[in-house]
C-alpha positions as a Markdown table, in Angstrom:
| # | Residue | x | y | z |
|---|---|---|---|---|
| 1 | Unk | 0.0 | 0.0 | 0.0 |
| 2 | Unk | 1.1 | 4.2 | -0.4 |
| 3 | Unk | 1.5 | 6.4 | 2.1 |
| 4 | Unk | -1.3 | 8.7 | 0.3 |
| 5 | Unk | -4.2 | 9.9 | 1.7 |
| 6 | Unk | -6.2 | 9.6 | -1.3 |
| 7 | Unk | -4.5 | 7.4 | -3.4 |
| 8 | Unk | -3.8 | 3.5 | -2.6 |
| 9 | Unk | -0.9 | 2.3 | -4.6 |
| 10 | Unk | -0.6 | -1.4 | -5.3 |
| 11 | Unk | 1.9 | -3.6 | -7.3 |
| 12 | Unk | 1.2 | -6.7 | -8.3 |
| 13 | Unk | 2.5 | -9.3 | -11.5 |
| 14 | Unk | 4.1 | -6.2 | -13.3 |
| 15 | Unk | 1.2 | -4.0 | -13.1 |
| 16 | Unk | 0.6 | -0.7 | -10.5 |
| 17 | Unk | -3.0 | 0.0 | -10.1 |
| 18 | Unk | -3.8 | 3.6 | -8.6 |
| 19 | Unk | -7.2 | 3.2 | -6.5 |
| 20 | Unk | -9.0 | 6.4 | -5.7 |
| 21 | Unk | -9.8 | 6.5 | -2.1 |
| 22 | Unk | -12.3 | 9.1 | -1.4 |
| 23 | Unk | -15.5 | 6.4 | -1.4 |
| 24 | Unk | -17.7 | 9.0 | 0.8 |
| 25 | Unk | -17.5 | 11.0 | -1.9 |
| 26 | Unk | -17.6 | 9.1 | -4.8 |
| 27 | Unk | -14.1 | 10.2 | -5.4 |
| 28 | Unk | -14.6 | 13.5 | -6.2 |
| 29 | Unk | -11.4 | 15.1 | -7.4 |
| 30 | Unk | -10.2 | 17.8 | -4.8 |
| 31 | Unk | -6.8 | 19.6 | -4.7 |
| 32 | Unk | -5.4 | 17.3 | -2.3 |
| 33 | Unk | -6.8 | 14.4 | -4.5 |
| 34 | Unk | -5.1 | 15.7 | -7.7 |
| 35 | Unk | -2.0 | 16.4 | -6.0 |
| 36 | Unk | -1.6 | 13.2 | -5.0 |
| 37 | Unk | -2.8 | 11.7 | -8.3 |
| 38 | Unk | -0.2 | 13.3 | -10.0 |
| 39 | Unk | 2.3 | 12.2 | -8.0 |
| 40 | Unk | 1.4 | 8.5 | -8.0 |
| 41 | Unk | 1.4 | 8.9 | -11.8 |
| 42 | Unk | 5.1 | 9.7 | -11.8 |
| 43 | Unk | 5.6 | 7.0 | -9.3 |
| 44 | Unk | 4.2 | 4.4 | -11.1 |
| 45 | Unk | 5.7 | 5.7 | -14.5 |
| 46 | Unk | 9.1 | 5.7 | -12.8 |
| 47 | Unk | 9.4 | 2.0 | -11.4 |
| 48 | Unk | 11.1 | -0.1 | -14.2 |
| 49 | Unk | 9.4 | -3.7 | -13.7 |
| 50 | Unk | 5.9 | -1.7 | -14.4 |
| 51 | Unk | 4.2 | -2.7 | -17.1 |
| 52 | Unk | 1.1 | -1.0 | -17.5 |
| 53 | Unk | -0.7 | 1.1 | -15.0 |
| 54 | Unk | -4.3 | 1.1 | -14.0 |
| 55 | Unk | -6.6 | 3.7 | -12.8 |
| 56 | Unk | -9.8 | 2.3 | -10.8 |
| 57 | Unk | -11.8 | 3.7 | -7.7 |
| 58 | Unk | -12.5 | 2.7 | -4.4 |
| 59 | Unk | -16.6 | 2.2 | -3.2 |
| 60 | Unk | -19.6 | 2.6 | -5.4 |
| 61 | Unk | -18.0 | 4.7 | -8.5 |
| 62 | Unk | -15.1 | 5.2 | -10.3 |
| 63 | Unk | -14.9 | 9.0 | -10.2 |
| 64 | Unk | -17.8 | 11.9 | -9.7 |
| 65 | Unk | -15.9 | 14.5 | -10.9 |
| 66 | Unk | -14.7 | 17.7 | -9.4 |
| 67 | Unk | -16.0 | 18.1 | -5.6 |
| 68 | Unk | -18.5 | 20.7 | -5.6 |
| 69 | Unk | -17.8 | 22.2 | -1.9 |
| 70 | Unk | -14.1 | 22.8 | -3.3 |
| 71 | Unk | -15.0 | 24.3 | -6.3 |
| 72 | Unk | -17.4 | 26.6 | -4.7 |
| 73 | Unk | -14.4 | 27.6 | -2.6 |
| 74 | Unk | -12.0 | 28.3 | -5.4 |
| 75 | Unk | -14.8 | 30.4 | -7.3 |
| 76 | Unk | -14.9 | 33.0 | -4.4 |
| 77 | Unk | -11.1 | 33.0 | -4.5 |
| 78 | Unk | -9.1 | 35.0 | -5.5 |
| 79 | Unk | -8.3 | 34.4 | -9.3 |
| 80 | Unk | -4.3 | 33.5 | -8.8 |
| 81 | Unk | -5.7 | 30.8 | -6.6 |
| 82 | Unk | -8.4 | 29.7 | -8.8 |
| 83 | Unk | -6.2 | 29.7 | -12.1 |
| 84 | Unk | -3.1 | 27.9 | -9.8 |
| 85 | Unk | -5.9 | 25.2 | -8.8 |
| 86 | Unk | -7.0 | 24.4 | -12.6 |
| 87 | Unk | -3.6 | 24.1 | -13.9 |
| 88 | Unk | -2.8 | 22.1 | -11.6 |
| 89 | Unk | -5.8 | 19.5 | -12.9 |
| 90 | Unk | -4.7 | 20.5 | -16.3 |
| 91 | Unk | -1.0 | 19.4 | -15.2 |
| 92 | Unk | -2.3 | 16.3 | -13.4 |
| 93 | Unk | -4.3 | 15.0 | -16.9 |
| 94 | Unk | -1.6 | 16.0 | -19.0 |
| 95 | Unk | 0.9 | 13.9 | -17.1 |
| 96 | Unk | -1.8 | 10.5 | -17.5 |
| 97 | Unk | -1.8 | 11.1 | -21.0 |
| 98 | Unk | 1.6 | 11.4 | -21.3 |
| 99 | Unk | 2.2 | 8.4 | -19.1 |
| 100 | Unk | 4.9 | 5.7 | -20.9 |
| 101 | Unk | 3.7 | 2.7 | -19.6 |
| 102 | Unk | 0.0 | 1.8 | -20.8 |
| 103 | Unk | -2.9 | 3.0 | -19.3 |
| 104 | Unk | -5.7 | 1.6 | -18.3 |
| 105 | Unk | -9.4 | 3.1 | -16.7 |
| 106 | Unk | -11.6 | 0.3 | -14.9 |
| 107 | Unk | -15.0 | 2.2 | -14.5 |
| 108 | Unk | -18.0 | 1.3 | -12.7 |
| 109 | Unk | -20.1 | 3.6 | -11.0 |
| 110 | Unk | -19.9 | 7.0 | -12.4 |
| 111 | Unk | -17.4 | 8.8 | -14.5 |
| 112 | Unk | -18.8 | 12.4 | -14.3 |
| 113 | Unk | -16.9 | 15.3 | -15.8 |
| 114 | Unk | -13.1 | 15.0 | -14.2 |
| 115 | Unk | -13.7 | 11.2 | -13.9 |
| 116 | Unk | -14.7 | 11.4 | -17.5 |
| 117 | Unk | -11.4 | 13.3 | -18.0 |
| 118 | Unk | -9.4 | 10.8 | -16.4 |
| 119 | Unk | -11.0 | 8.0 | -18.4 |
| 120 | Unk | -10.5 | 9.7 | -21.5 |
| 121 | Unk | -6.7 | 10.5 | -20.8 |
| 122 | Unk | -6.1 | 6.4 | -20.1 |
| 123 | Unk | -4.9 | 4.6 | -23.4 |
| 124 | Unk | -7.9 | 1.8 | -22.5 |
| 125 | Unk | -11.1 | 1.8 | -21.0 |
| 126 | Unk | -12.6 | -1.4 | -19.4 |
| 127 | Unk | -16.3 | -0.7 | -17.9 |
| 128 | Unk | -19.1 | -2.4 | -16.1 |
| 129 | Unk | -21.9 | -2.5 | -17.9 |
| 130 | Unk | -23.7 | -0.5 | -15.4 |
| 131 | Unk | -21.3 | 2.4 | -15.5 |
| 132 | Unk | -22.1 | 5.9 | -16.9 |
| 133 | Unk | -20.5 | 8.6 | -18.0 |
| 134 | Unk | -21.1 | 12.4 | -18.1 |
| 135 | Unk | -19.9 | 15.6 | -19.7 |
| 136 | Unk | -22.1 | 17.2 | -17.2 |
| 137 | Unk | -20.6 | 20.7 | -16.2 |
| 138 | Unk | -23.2 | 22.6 | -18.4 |
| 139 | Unk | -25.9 | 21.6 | -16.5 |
| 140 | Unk | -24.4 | 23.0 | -13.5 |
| 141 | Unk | -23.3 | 26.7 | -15.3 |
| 142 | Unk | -19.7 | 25.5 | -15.7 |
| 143 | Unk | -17.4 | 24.1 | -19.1 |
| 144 | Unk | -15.9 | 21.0 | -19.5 |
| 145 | Unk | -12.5 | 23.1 | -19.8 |
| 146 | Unk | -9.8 | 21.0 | -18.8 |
| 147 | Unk | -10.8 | 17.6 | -20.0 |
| 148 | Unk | -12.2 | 19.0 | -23.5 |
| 149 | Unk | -8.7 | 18.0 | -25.1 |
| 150 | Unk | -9.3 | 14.3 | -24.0 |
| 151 | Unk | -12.8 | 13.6 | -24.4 |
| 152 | Unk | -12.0 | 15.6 | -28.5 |
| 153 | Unk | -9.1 | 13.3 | -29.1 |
| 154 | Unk | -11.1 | 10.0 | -27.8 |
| 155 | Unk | -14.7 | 10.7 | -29.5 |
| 156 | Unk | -13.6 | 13.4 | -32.1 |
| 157 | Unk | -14.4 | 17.0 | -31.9 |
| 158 | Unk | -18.3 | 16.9 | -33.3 |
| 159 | Unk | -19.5 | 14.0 | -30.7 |
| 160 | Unk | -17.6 | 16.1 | -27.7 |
| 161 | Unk | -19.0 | 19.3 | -29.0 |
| 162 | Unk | -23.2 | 18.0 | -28.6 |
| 163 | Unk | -22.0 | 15.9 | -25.3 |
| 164 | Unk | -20.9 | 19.1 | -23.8 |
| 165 | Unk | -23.8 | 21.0 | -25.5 |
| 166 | Unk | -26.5 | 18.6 | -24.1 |
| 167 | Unk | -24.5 | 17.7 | -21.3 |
| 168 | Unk | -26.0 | 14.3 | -20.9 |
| 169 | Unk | -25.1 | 11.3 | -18.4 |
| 170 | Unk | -24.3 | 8.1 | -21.3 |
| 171 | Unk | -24.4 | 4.1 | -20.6 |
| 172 | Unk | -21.3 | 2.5 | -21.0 |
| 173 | Unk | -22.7 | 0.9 | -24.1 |
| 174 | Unk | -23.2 | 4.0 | -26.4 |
| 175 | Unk | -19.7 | 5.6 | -25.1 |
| 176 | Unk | -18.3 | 2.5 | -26.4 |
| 177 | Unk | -20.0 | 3.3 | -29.7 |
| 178 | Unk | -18.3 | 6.5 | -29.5 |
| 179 | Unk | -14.9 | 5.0 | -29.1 |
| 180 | Unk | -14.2 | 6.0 | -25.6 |
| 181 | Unk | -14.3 | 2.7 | -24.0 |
| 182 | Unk | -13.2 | -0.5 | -25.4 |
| 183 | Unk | -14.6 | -2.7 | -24.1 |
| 184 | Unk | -18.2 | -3.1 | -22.0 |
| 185 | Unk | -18.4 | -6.4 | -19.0 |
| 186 | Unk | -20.9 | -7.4 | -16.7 |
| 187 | Unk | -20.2 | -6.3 | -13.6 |
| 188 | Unk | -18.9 | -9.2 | -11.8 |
| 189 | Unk | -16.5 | -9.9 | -14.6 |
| 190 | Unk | -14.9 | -6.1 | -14.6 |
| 191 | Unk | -12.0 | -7.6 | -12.9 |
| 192 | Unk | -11.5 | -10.9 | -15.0 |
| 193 | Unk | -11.8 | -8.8 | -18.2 |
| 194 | Unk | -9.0 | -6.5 | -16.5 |
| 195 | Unk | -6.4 | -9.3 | -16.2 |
| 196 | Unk | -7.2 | -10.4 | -19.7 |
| 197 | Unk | -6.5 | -7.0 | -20.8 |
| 198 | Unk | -3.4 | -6.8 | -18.8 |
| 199 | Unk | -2.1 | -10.6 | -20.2 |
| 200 | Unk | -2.4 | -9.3 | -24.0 |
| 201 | Unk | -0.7 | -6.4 | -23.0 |
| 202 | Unk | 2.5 | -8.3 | -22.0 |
| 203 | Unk | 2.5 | -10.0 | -25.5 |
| 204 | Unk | 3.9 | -6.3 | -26.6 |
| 205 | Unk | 7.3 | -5.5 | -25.9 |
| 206 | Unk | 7.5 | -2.4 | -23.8 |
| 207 | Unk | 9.6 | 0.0 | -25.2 |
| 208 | Unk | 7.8 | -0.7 | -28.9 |
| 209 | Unk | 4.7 | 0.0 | -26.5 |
| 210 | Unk | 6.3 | 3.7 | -25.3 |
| 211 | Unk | 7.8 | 4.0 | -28.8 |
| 212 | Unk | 4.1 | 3.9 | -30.5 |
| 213 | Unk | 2.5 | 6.5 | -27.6 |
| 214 | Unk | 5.4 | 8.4 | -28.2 |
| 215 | Unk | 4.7 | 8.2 | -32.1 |
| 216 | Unk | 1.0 | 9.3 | -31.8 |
| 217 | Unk | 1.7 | 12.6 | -29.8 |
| 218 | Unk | 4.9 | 13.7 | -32.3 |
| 219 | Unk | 2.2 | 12.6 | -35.3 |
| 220 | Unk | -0.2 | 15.2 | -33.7 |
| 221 | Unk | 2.2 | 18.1 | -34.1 |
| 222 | Unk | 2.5 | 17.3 | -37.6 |
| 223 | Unk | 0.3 | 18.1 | -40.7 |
| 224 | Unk | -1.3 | 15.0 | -42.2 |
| 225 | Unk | -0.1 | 13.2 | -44.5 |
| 226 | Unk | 2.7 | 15.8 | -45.2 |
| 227 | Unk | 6.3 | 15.4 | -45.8 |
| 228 | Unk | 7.3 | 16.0 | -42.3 |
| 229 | Unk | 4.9 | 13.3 | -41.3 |
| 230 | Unk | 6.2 | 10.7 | -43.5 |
| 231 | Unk | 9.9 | 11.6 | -42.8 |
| 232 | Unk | 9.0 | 11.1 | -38.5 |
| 233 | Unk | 7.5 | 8.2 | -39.6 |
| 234 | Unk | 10.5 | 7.0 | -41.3 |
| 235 | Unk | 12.7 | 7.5 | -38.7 |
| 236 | Unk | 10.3 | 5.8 | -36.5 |
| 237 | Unk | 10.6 | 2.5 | -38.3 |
| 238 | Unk | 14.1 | 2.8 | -38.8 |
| 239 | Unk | 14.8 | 3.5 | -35.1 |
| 240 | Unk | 13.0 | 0.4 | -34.1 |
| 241 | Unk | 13.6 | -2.1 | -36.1 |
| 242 | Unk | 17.6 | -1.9 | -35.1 |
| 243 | Unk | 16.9 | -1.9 | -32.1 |
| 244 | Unk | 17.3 | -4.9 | -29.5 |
| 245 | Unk | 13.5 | -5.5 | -29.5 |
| 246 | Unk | 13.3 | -6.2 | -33.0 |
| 247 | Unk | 16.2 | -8.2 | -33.4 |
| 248 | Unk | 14.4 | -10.1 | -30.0 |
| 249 | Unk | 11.3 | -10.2 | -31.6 |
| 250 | Unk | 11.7 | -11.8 | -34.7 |
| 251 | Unk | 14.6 | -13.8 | -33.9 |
| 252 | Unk | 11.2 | -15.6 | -31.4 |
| 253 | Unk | 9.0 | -15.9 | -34.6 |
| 254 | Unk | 11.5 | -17.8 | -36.7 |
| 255 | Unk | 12.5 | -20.0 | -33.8 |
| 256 | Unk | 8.4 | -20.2 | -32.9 |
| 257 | Unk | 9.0 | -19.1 | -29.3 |
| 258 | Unk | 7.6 | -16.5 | -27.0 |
| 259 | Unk | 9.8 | -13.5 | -26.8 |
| 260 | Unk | 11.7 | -12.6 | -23.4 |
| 261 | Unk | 9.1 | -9.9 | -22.6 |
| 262 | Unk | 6.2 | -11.9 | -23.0 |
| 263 | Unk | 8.2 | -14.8 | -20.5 |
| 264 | Unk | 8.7 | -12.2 | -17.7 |
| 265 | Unk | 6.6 | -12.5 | -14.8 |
């Protein structure tokens, strides 16, 4: 376990899952809770055996979104405070989606507005079928500000743009039609489907794995289908297949065994 107040921290068969641990408040995100988010982010991204990291919640729901109390408190602050407070949620998200080990979301419960954020910021999303999620802040005189760049990126900017517009709470079933969530279990099964996930993920090697999220944030600074994009591209190929993974990699196909990676424990 962490020494966090929030945030429990467990390792376990090459995998650090990050439970939220505010349950009496269905998680809400507060500045305390973000801090410590963060943190535990970098933690998890830093320890070499990791594999993959997984973001799940503690009690009835994944995450509610921001706590209301401490955004009342922030509004009547004064506006140094308030804008410190949002970055540091816009700093917190940033550094999930930037994570280099995969990322996973297990959602049941609700993922409101912030919890929608952090789903949307994860690489995967594995939900019970009872979940649901909601770009909600509308309905409640605010804007889905820091999260927008997620949920865009994840649905596409025309789906985001009438979520936030209607501001509507979806099943887990029509955000996986959106392409949000990959893939939709019964609730009793949210945790089998999880270590499924996690086992196919071990087939990959793990620095191809950080190689390909860090190829689809440079692609995004690029013009499509440009010159620029097809030289990074290039490179990209190049770079990897000299590298030791490669050599590993198909050197296991021709001798039809698993590779080292996928052998670890």
């Amino acid at each position: 376990m962490s020494e966090y107040r929030y945030i429990e921290l467990e390792q376990a068969d090459g995998c650090v899952t990050l439970w939220l641990n505010r349950p009496e408040r269905h998680n809400a995100l507060n500045a305390a809770l973000i801090s410590e988010l963060h943190h535990a982010i970098d933690e998890a991204a830093s320890r070499v055996a990791v594999r993959a990291v997984v973001l799940a919640g503690r009690g009835a729901s994944f995450c509610a979104g921001g706590d209301l109390e401490w955004m009342r408190a922030n509004a009547a602050a004064p506006i140094e405070q308030n804008l410190q407070d949002a970055r540091q949620l816009g700093f917190m998200l940033r550094t999930l989606a930037n994570c280099p080990k995969p990322t996973i979301a297990r959602v049941h419960g609700a993922a409101l507005g912030g919890g929608l954020g952090l789903a949307a910021a994860c690489d995967l999303v594995i939900a019970s079928a009872n979940a649901q999620f909601g770009a909600t802040e509308t309905r409640l005189g605010l804007a889905p500000s820091s999260i927008a760049p997620y949920i865009s990126a994840a649905i596409g900017e025309r789906a985001a743009r009438a979520w936030f517009l209607l501001g509507e709470r979806l099943t887990a079933s029509t955000v996986q039609r959106l392409g949000l969530v990959h893939e939709v279990v019964d609730p009793e099964a949210l945790d089998v489907a999880l270590q499924r996930l996690l086992a196919t993920l071990r087939l990959g090697a793990p620095q191809a794995q950080q190689h390909s999220k860090w190829l689809m944030a440079e692609l995004r600074t690029l013009p499509p289908h440009s010159l620029e994009q097809l030289e990074e591209c290039a490179r990209s190929l190049a770079s990897v297949r000299a590298g030791a993974e490669a050599r590993e990699g198909i050197e296991a196909f021709f001798a039809h065994r698993k590779p080292a990676w996928a052998t670890q424990e």
